[in-house]
C-alpha angles and dihedrals in degrees: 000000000000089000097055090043083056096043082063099050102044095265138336094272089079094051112120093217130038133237089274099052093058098038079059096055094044088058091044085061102058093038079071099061088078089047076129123192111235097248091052096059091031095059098041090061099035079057089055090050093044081058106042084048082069099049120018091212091064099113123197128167126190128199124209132201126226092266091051088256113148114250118166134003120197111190129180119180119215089250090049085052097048089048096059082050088073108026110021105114088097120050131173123194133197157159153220154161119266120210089231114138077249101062090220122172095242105209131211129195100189142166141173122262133204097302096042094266127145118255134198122233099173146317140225141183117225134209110195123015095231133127091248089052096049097038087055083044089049091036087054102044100041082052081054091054096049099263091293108148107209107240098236133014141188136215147148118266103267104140095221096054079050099057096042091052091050084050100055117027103038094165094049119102099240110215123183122214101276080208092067088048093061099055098054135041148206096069101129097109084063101038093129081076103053123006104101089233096075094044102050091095100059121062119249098160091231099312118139100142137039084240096123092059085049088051089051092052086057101051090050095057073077090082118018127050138183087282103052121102140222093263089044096051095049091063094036081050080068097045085055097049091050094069091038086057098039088050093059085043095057087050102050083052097054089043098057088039106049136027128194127241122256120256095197138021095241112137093223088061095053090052097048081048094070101027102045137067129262094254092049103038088060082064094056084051094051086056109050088050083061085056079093097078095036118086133153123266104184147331145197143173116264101173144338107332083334109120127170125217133205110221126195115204111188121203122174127207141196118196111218119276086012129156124253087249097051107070114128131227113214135160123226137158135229137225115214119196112222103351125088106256115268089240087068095041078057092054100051098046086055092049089048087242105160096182131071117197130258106243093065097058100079119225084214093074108034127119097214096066122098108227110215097213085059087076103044111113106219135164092271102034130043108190083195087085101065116082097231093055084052090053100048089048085050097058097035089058081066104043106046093067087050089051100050094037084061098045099083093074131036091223087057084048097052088043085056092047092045089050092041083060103052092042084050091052085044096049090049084052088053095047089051101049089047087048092060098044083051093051103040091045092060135217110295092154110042130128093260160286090328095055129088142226114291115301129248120201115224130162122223092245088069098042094048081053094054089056106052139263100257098066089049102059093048106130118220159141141227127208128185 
């Protein structure tokens, strides 16, 4: 800007003020945008009390300017809180501009739950787009979380983002938006921050670009426009969470319904079949269709019970307005997220190995896990409404008295235990017997040709269990 000011004049040196002088006025400027009504900051915070009155886990912090002006708003639901509980190992963060009347940075902290949707883990509105602004914005919502640093994170390259982050979260694996990368150049010198190959040891669960809080930004223009204020957004934010949280609703009820066929008669894909979700099942599927272009190529022993195997995985690829004849063999291998390579899945079914254990199959994307978010009553979901919360808060009604009647005396205590096991062992006996009627009645009311019977939920410890010890504790490796 300087430049261009000088470039009018003949050169800077007949400029009447200096750089710094401009670079004061610009900041003065943006300083204005919060240049806030009363009632516009007023009712934005009497709605976050409002909210904080109903459950006593919604978080919001507000930061004030010398002159009382709002500047930036950091704000966490309880749902949000219990969320990052669960997924928050991977975290991508991200801004924009909103098209406000304000011109606030609207800031997203944002994961991905159990079907590969995205999930929100807090919000802010930003002021300036400085290092300062985002480390207080970090500082706040990490003290939210309880201190607990994600293990990776993902931005753009803004350099401020990047030194709050550094700031902040020394321990986090920082990532920038491998989207950004490709449409510049001259990066080498940073690759550590953004070519896939010094990233693969760590887990993003397939996140390389800051596409999903982009995606987010998009979804709520839905509800907010240049003419909407502060104390509006803050109850359309709620409108918009509503159909974030009744679209993970709906599938976690078509998981736990309907399960699709099997396209092959691998063993891993029967097993993913009962433990993942539906989203992330259809990848295992995926890859066991590819099992068509993989074959050994050799194997030897290297050690006690320990053999290697050479893998070949075929891909064939046409460039564009190619020639029949030039199509071009090459070899690659894939990383799956989540899910065991399909090369293993290869091996073991060589080796007539039925199990797979139990530290590739991901908490992260099972069906038989009860999300604690899920529970969690907040202004825009009320977990009352599903027949299995009401359930559980039946039943609880029930067992807490128990629990606290029992709690004066260590034998009571041990009675209650005693009596907690055999109920467990009882309950496992109903399900499965629900689980076989289910199965064997079919599936008259499913969404389609592509879905499968009923679904039962196993883990791969009892399954493991149901085949036999001596295929879980075989020892091997798999090279490709």
């Amino acid at each position: 800007m300087y430049g261009c000011f000088g470039r009018q004049v003949n050169g800077v040196d007949q400029l009447t003020f200096t750089q710094k002088d401009l670079t004061n006025a610009v900041a003065e400027e943006e300083k204005k945008r919060l240049e806030l009504t009363e009632g516009d900051a007023n009712g934005m915070i009497e709605y976050f009390n409002k909210m904080s009155a109903d459950n006593q886990n919604f978080f919001h912090l507000c930061r004030f300017g010398k002159d009382g002006s709002l500047q930036d708003v950091v704000w966490v639901d309880a749902r949000s809180r219990a969320a990052y509980e669960e997924f928050g190992d991977v975290v991508c963060f991200d801004s924009t501009y909103l098209t406000n009347k304000f011109h606030l940075p609207f800031a997203v902290f944002l994961g991905v739950n159990h079907h590969r949707q995205s999930i929100l883990f807090g919000f802010a509105l930003i002021s300036l787009e400085r290092a300062e602004t985002y480390e207080w914005v970090m500082r706040t919502w990490l003290h939210c979380m309880g201190g607990k640093d994600p293990t990776t994170i993902l931005t753009n390259q803004d350099p401020a983002i990047r030194k709050a982050v550094h700031c902040t979260m020394a321990e986090t694996t920082h990532r920038w938006c491998i989207w950004h990368i490709l449409q510049k150049f001259g990066l080498y010198e940073e690759r550590v921050m953004w070519i896939p190959a010094y990233l693969k040891h760590l887990f993003w669960s397939g996140m390389k670009t800051t596409q999903r809080s982009e995606s987010f930004n998009h979804f709520s223009k839905g509800y907010v426009d240049k003419h909407t204020t502060l104390s509006q957004f803050v109850i359309r934010y709620c409108d918009a969470m509503t159909v974030r949280a009744g679209a993970e609703r709906m599938a976690d009820s078509n998981t736990q319904r309907y399960v699709r066929h099997l396209v092959t008669d691998f063993p891993a894909e029967v097993l993913f079949q009962k433990c993942y979700t539906d989203a992330k099942f259809k990848e295992v599927q995926g890859l066991c269709k590819k099992m068509l272009y993989v074959r050994p190529l050799d194997h030897y022993e290297i050690g006690t019970n320990l053999i290697k195997f050479i893998i070949e995985d075929r891909v064939w690829i046409k460039p564009k307005n190619a020639k029949k004849d030039e199509v071009t063999k090459i070899r690659r291998c894939y990383r799956c997220h989540g899910i065991i390579f399909r090369h293993m899945i290869l091996v073991y079914d060589l080796n007539g190995v039925t199990v797979v254990p139990e530290k590739y199959v991901l908490r992260r994307w099972r069906k038989d896990v009860q999300r604690k978010h899920t529970r969690v009553k907040v202004a825009y979901h009320d977990p009352l409404t599903t027949d299995e919360v009401r359930n559980y808060h039946n039943l609880m009604g029930t067992y807490e008295p128990i629990c606290s009647k029992a709690s004066i005396c260590k034998e009571a205590v041990q009675a209650v235990k005693e009596m907690l096991h055999l109920m467990d062992l009882r309950v496992d006996e109903v399900l499965a017997m629900v689980a076989k009627r289910q199965l064997a009645g079919g599936n008259e009311n499913g969404p389609g040709e592509d879905e499968g019977v009923h679904g039962v939920v196993r883990t791969p410890s009892s399954v493991a269990q149901n085949k036999g010890p001596e295929e879980t504790n075989t020892p091997m490796t798999v090279a490709s």
